[in-house]
N, C-alpha and C positions, 0 to 999 in steps of 0.2 A: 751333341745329343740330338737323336732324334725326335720329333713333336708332331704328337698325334692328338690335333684337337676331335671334342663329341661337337657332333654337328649342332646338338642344341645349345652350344657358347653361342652361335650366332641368331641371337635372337632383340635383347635389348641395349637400347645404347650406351646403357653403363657399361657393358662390357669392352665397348670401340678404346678406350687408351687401353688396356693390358693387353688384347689381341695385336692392337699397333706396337704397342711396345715388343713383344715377342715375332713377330714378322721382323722387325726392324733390326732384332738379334738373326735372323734369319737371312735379312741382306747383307748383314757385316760378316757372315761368314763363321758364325758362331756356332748356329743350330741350324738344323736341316725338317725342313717340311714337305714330305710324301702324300698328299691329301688324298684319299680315293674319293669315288668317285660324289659320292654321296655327299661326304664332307664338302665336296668342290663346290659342289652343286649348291646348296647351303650358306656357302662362302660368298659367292654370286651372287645371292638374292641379298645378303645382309649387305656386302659392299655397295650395289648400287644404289641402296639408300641411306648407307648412312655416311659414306665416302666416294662418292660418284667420279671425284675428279682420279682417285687412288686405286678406284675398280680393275681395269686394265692391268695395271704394272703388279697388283697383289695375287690378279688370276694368274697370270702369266709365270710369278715367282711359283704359285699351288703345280703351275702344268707342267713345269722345268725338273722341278722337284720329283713328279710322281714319276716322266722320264727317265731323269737321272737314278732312282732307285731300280729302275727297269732292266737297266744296264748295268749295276754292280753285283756282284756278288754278295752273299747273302749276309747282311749289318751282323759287326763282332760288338758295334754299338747298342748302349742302351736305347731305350725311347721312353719316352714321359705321354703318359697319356691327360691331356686336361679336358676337367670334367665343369661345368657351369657353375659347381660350389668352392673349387679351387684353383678358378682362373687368377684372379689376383694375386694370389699365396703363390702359384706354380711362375705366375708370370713377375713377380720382385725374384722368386728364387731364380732363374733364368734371364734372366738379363742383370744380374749381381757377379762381377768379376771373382774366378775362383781365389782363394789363398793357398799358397802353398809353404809349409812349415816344414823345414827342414834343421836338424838337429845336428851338429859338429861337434867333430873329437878331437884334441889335442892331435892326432896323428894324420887326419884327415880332415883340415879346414871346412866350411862350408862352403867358401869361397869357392875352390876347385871343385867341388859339386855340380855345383851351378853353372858351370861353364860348360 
């Protein structure tokens, strides 16, 4: 999924675990972050103070990202936009592993589904 944070997430420190938390689904290859330019920018100012050692490696994940969008062709993905009132709610629902329920018929095990 792609994740388009509003620039104003990055403002108070209550927010730094759910934004860490959701970048971190972000380096495991989970969800994808394109930040333009604004956002970046934003991103920038709030990392160097409230994770100065982490500033670097999280710009660099924002610039790789809006790159890589640069180069693909145009997402058949959704994208989640998070907004300052449903960072926490968006960011347990994204980094919470999916379920997948799958249902078996006498004639078509679940087992061989799944494979």
């Amino acid at each position: 999924m792609r994740v388009e944070f509003s620039p104003e997430i990055f403002k108070g420190s209550e927010q730094l675990p759910p934004i860490v938390a959701v970048l971190a689904c972000v380096v495991d290859g989970r969800h994808d972050w394109s930040p333009d330019p604004l956002t970046l920018e934003a991103a920038e100012r709030y990392f160097k103070i409230h994770i100065p050692t982490m500033c670097s490696i999280y710009l660099e994940l924002g610039r790789k990202g809006t790159v890589s969008s640069a180069w693909r062709p145009p997402p058949n993905t959704e994208s989640v936009h998070v907004n300052l009132g449903d960072l926490a709610d968006v960011a347990g629902d994204l980094c919470r592993s999916a379920v997948l329920v799958v249902a078996g018929s006498p004639s078509h095990p679940t087992r061989c589904f799944l494979r």
